[in-house]
C-alpha positions, 0 to 999 in steps of 0.5 A: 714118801709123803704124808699129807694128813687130814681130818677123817672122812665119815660116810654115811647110808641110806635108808628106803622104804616102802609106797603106796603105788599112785598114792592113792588108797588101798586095801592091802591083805584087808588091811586099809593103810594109815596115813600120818601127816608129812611136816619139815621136819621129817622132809629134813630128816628124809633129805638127810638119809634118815628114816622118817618112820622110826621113833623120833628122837629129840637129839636128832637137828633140823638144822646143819650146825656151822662148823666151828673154823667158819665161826671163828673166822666171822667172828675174827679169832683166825684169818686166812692170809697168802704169804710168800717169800718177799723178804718182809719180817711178817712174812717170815715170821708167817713161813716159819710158822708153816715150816714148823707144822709142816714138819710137825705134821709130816714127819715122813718128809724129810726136814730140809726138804720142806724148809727148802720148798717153804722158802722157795722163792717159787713156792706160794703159801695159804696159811690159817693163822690166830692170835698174831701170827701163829700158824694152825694150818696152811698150805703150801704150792707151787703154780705153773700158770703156763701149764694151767695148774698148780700143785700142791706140795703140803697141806696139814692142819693142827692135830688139836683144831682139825675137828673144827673143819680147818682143813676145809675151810682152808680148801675152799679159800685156797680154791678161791684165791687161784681163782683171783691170782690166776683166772686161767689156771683151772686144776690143781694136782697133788699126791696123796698117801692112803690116809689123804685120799679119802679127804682129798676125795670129798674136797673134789679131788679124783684120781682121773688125771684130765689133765693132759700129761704133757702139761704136767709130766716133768714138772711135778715131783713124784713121791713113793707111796702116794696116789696123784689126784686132780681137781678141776675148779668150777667157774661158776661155783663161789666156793667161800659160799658154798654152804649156801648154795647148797641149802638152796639146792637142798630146798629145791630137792625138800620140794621136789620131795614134798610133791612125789613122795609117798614115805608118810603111808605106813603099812601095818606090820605082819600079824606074825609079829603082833601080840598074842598067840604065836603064828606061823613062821612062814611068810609069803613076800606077797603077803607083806604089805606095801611090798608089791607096790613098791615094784619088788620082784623076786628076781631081785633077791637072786641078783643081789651082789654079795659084800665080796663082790663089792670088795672086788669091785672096789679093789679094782677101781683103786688099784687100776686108778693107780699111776702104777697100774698102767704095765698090767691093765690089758693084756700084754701085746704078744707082737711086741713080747713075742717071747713072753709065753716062754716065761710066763705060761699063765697071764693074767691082767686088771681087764681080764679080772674085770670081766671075771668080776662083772660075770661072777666066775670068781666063787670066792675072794681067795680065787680073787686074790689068786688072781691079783698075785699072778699078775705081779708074780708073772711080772716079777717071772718076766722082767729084771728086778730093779725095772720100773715094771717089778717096782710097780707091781711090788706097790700095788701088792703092797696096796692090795695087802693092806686093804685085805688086812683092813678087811679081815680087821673090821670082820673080826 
């Protein structure tokens, strides 16, 4: 039922390569490896996932480059103010401000339920505002410090400023003022539609509820089509500095690099490939240089895991994360249906397909799927249709529909 929106996560990779085993010198398939000379720059681009052995391009940084929201807040174009409901003209000004967006940038909510919630005299906002007092982004939650955490209800940004980085930067700030309004209120939780996940994850969100349930069960508001998430502050994290923290871990792990590496050898390319007349196709993996060194054996070909197989995985870990999931993660306890086998002849749960997974019994991602079905149609088979049990299954077929189109989209 909500729709939190958020800037788009990126990803990134990794990419290996090859070493001399002890660093030291060698003469592999008469070939005597080249040694280049390791600098910074290079240390920089290796810490970053980046090949250090392909061709150098000018356009690639040395340098992370400052996000354009924490510019502009040094420089004091926008702020980062709390606002409530305390009946002062600014304050409104302020809420009205974040009512609008939120409207705005929600649209699957309903109107009067954020104006009521903004306004609430419980309900506490973090606004980003500019030239005066208009909004560009906020959010708005609601504490409970007797329960030890708050929640929140909505979060966006502008469409136009969410490249600048806004929607983190306000996250950090928010960290940091619960953290000075209320010492002991260490989680936060929230639900999240599909497209907000993937944010909520890289702001240190995670869809393992540690908090227990007791506290937070009954207090919170339950939105249709939308994951809870939680995140847990880190007293000793300073969350309005963390850029620099981080780059003085990254300097720790750039020397620690700098002592153990041994990406600057570079080994000659196969003669198959070199100029001239042509050679045979045929290579022997212990022939390729740097291969044997870097401890590969044949038996890890064999035991690598097709894209199927991670699609699998990752399919299970969101679907059994989910609060919906709870009816179908083991097997249903025969003592407490005892008649279950009269209406459903083959069952099936997330634990069994888990197993199947880990020891390949599924041959292809259709089998798989198979599986997934059988759990929601026997659920349909076995209880009445408006239970709570048919409308769970009936959101997580949903969900796993839309990650097999989204597959079968990026394939085409």
């Amino acid at each position: 039922m909500t729709t939190k929106r958020t800037p788009s996560s990126f990803g990134s990779s990794g990419q290996g390569d090859y070493s001399m085993k002890n660093g030291t010198k060698s003469n592999v398939n008469g070939h005597e490896p080249r040694i280049k000379v390791e600098d910074e720059n290079q240390l920089s681009r290796l810490a970053a996932a980046v090949s250090v052995d392909g061709a150098k391009s000018p356009t690639v940084p040395t340098e992370k480059v400052e996000k354009a929201s924490w510019v502009e807040l040094r420089r004091g174009l926008i702020q980062v103010t709390p606002v409530e409901n305390d009946g002062q003209p600014r304050s409104m000004v302020i809420l009205t401000g974040l009512k609008t967006l939120f409207q705005r940038q929600l649209p699957n909510m309903p109107r009067e339920y954020i104006t009521r919630i903004v306004y609430e005299a419980n309900s506490k906002c973090l606004a980003i505002i500019k030239r005066g007092f208009k909004v560009v982004g906020g959010i708005c939650y609601r504490p409970f410090p007797h329960r030890g955490f708050a929640e929140i209800v909505f979060f966006a940004t502008t469409s136009v400023d969410q490249y600048k980085g806004y929607g983190a930067m306000l996250m950090d700030h928010f960290k940091n003022h619960i953290r000075k309004t209320y010492p002991d209120m260490m989680h936060f939780l929230t639900y999240a539609d599909d497209f907000a996940v993937g944010y909520f994850e890289k702001q240190g969100f995670s869809k393992d509820i540690t908090l227990d349930r007791s506290m937070w069960a009954g207090y919170i508001k339950d939105y249709e089509g939308a994951t809870i998430m939680q995140c847990k502050l880190l007293r000793k994290v300073d969350y309005l500095h963390k850029t620099e923290i981080l780059a003085k871990q990254q300097e720790a792990v750039l020397a620690k690099i700098k002592d153990i590496s041994r990406s600057h050898i570079i080994y000659p390319g196969l003669p198959q490939f070199q100029p001239g007349p042509n050679q045979a196709s045929t290579v022997d993996p212990n022939d390729v240089p740097g291969l044997r060194e870097s401890s590969w054996n044949p038996n890890m070909t064999a035991k690598s895991k097709s894209s199927d197989y991670h699609f699998m995985e990752r399919v299970l870990k969101d679907l059994t994360g989910r609060s919906q999931a709870w009816p179908f993660l083991k097997p249903v306890n025969l003592s407490e249906v005892p008649d279950y086998h009269d209406f459903v002849k083959n069952p099936m749960d997330f634990e069994t397909m888990s197993h199947r997974v880990e020891t390949n019994q599924y041959p292809t991602l259709d089998a798989f799927v198979s599986d997934a079905m059988l759990i929601f149609n026997n659920c349909r088979k076995y209880n009445d249709p408006g239970s709570i049990y048919v409308k769970n299954a009936a959101k997580l077929q949903t969900v796993l529909e839309n990650m097999i189109a989204q597959r079968m989209k990026r394939e085409r």
